[in-house]
N, C-alpha and C positions, 0 to 999 in steps of 0.2 A: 569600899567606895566604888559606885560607878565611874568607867572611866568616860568622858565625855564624849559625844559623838563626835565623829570625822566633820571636818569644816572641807563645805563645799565653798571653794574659793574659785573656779575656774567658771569664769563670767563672759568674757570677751574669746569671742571664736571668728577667727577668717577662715572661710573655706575656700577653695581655689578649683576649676574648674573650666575644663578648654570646649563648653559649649552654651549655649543661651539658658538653659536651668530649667526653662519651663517648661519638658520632655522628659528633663531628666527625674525619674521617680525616685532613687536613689539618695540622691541628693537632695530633693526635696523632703521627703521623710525624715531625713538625716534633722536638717535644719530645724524643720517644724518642732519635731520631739523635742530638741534641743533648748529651742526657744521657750515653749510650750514648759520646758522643767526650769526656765527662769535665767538662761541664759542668752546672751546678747552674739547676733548670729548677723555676719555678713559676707555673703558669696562675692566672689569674684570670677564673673565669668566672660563670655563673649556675646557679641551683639548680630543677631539674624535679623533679615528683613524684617523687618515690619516691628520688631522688639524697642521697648524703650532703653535710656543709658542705664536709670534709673529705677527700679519699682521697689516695692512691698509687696510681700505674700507670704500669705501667715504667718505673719510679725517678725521674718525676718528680712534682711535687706537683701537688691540684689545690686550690683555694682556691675556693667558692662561695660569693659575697658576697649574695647575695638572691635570694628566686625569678625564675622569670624567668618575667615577663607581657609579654616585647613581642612574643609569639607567638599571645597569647590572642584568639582568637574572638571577636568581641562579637554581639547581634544586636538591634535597638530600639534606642531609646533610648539604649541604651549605646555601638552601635556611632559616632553624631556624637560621642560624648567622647572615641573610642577613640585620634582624634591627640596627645591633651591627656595623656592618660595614659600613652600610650605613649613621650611628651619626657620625661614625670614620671620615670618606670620610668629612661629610658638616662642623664637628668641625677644620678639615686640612683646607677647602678652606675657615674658618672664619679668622684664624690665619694667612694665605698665605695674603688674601686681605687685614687686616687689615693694614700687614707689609706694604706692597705695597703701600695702601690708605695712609699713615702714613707715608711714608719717603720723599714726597713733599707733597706742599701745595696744596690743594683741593678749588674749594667755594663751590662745593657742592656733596653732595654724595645721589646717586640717585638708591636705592631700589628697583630693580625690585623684586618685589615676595615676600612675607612675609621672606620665607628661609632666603635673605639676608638684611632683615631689622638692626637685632643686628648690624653687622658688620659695615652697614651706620651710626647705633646712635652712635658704640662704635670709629668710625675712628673721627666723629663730637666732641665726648665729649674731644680729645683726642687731635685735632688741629681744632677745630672751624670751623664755615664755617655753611650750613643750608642742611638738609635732605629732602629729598622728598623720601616719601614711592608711589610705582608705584604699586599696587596690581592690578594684571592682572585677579585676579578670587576671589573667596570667599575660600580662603587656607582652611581656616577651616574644611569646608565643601567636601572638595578634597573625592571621595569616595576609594582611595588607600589608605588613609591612615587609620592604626590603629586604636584604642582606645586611646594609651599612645601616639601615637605621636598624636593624635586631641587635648587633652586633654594639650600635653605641649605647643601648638601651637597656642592654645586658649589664656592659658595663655602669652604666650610672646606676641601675639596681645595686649593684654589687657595692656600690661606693657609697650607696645614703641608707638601704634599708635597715639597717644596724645602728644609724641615728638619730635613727625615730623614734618615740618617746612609748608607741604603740602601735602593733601594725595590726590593722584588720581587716578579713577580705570576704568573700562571701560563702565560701563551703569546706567542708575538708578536704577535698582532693588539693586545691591549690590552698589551703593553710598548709599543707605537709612538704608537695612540692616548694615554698619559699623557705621553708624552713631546712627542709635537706641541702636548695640551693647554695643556702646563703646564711648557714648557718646559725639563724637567728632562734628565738623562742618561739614555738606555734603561736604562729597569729591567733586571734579572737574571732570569731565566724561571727557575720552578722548578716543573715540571712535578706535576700529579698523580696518580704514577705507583702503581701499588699495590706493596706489598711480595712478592716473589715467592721469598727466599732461597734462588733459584739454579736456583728448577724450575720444570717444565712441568706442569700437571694431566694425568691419562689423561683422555680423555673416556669410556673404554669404565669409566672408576669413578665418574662424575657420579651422583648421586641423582635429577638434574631429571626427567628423562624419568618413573621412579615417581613423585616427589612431584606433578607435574601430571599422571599419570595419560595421557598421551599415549601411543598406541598404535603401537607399534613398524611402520616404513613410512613417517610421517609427520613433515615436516621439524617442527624446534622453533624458531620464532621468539622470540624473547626480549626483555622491554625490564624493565630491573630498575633500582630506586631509589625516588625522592617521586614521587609520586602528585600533582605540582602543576600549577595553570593556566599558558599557554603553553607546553608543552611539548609539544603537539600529540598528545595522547593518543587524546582523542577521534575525532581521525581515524586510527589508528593502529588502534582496536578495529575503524571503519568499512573500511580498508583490510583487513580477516581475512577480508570477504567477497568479495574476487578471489585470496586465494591461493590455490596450486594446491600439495597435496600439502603445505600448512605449515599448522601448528594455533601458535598468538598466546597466550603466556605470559605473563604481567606476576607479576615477583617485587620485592613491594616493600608500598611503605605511604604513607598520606596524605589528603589529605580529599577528593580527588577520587574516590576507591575507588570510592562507592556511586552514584555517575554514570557511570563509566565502565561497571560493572555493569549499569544500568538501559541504557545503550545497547546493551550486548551482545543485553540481552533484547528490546529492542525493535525492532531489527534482525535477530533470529531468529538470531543468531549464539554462541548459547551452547555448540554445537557447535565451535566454532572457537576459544573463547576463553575459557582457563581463570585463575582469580586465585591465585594462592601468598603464604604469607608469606616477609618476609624472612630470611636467614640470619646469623649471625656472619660478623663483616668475616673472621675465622679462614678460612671455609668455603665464601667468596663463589666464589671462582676455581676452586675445584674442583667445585663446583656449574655455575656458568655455563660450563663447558667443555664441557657437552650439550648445548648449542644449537650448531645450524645456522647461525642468522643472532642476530647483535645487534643492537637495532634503537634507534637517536636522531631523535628526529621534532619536534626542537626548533622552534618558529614565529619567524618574525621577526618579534617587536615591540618590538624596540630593539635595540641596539648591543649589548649585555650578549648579548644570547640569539645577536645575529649575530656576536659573535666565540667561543659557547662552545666549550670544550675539553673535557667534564664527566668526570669519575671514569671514565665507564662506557666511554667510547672506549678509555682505555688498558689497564680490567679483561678489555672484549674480546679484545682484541687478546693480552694476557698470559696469557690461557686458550686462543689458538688459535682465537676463534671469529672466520669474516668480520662484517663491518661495514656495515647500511644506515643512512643517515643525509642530515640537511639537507642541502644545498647551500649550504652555507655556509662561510668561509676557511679556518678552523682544521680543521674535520670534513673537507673536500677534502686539502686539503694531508693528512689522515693516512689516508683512505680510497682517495681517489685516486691518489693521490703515493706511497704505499707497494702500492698496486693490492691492498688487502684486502677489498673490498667496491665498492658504489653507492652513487652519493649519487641526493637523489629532490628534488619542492616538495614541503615538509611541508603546506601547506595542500589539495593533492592527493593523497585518499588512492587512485586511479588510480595517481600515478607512486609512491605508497609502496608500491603492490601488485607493480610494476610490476619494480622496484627490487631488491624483495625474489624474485621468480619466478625472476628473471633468476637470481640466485643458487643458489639449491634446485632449479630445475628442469633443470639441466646436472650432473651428475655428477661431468663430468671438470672442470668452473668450478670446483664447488664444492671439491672437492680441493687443484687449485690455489690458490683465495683461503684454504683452511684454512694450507697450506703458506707461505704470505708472512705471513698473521698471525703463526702460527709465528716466522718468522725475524724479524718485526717484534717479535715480545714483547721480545725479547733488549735493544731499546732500548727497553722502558716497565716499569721493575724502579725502584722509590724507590729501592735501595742505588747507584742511580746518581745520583739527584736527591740523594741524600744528600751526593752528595761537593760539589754546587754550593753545598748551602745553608752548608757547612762553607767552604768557600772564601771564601762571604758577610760568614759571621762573622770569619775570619781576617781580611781586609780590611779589617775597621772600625777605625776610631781608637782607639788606645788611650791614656789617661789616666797621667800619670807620677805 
């Protein structure tokens, strides 16, 4: 006798989340797929100008329970209160979500980001159901953060992630590290793959090449996303003054913009280095398949930046474009390892120059590395990451 198939009983999912959602690709994939396999999906997040309390998007809910200032700037005076307010702010939106998580039934409550792990254990302890901690990065490790907040955050790791019903995060350098930490079972990897529904971009239908104006001859280097500190941007603009035959894109946004601008100009480099806005996540991959080279210049000043994996390595790669990047585990293992690109020091913009030459200045290289990117996208499509997280769920405990 056949034994019956597994009952998928896990219906009702709150996710939890300390940003407005609709940036967050992550999170939105997550949700989507979720729904999409017949399950009932409602985030809990924060509210940014201009956002509703309330919306839908594909077909899962989104619930904003308070503005969200733990992103706000401060500058004087304000900025010494800015830690005080900022505990204020995430202690508001633990209390907001719990309410909320807590006045219907849940099966599962699902932890984006260490931040909101308490809130999933304490909504779990509270009316039952199973936790999934989603660590999208090594928190700990975040190099914004303080002393007292690493050090509280450390601790609170140490105190919920063993309560979790499933912990998943996104690559294996930081699956191994939580698990060495904190002696838990190797997290489940669930990559950040973008959604590609089955295709390839043409690069010969890219808009990039008009929209930055690049004149045809001339390779397109690319580095597209935030515009944040340690990412090694700065040297990145400084590294456009050894390319040979590549003109330096930045498609993206963030508050480093008008710095990185003021460099370009004062390097005499304005010829080399053009700024674009960002595009709809829609439009991203078919855009970024005009570049030549993609370029990740991430700096190592912690653990967090030395094991990233970011969005942008597998967008690369999913549009056909090679790949320069850190020398760092995760960027090796998918630059190296799959032979789509160079890795470079990101604190040398020499070997970023270096790195990137190597690539564009050979022909028949470049071809090749387009061609393995190519065959590499085939493995960085979410509707594959999709079937892991589905597996996730399948797996959890379920409540008689």
């Amino acid at each position: 006798m056949r034994p019956a198939p597994a009952r998928r009983r896990v219906r009702r999912v709150c996710m939890f989340v300390t940003n407005g959602v609709s940036i967050d690709t992550r999170v939105i994939k997550e949700a989507a797929s979720l729904t999409a396999a017949g399950h009932e999906v409602t985030v809990l997040g924060l509210r940014e100008p201009g956002q509703a309390p309330q919306e839908t998007l594909e077909g899962f809910a989104i619930r904003r329970l308070r503005p969200d200032t733990l992103r706000t700037r401060r500058a004087g005076w304000r900025a010494a209160l800015a830690p005080a307010g900022m505990a204020w702010a995430l202690a508001d939106y633990w209390t907001r979500a719990f309410l909320a998580a807590t006045a219907e039934r849940f099966d599962v409550y699902h932890a984006h980001d260490l931040v909101t792990l308490p809130v999933a254990w304490a909504a779990r302890a509270r009316r039952g159901g199973a936790v999934v901690y989603d660590a999208h990065e090594l928190f700990t490790e975040l190099s914004r953060l303080d002393l007292f907040s690493r050090a509280f955050f450390r601790v609170l790791e140490t105190l919920l992630i063993g309560r979790a019903d499933r912990v998943i995060t996104v690559n294996d350098s930081i699956a191994a590290e939580l698990s060495r930490r904190y002696g838990v079972a190797t997290p489940r990897v669930l990559r950040n793959c973008p959604r590609t529904f089955g295709r390839r971009p043409d690069p010969a239908e890219s808009p990039l090449r008009e929209r930055a104006r690049v004149p045809a001859g001339r390779a397109i280097v690319l580095y597209q996303g935030l515009y944040m500190p340690h990412r090694g941007l700065e040297n990145l603009v400084r590294a456009a003054a050894a390319f040979e035959k590549a003109h330096l894109v930045f498609m993206g946004w963030g508050p480093l913009l008008d710095n990185l601008k003021a460099i370009a100009v004062s390097e005499g480099l304005t010829d080399r280095v053009t700024f674009i806005d960002p595009v709809p996540m829609r439009d991203l991959l078919g855009v970024t398949a005009g570049a030549d080279v993609g370029v990740i210049p991430y700096r190592n000043v912690g653990l967090n930046n030395f094991f990233t994996s970011p969005n942008k390595l597998f967008e690369y790669c999913a549009a056909g474009v090679p790949v320069a990047a850190s020398r760092f585990p995760e960027l090796v293992k998918v630059v190296e390892g799959l032979a789509v690109g160079r890795t470079f020091d990101p604190d040398d913009p020499s070997s970023i120059a270096t790195a990137v030459n190597a690539i564009v200045g050979d022909p028949a290289e470049l071809a090749r590395l387009r061609e393995n990117a190519g065959r590499a996208a085939a493995s960085f499509s979410w509707e594959r990451e999709a079937e892991v997280l589905q597996a996730v769920y399948d797996s959890l405990p379920v409540e008689a």
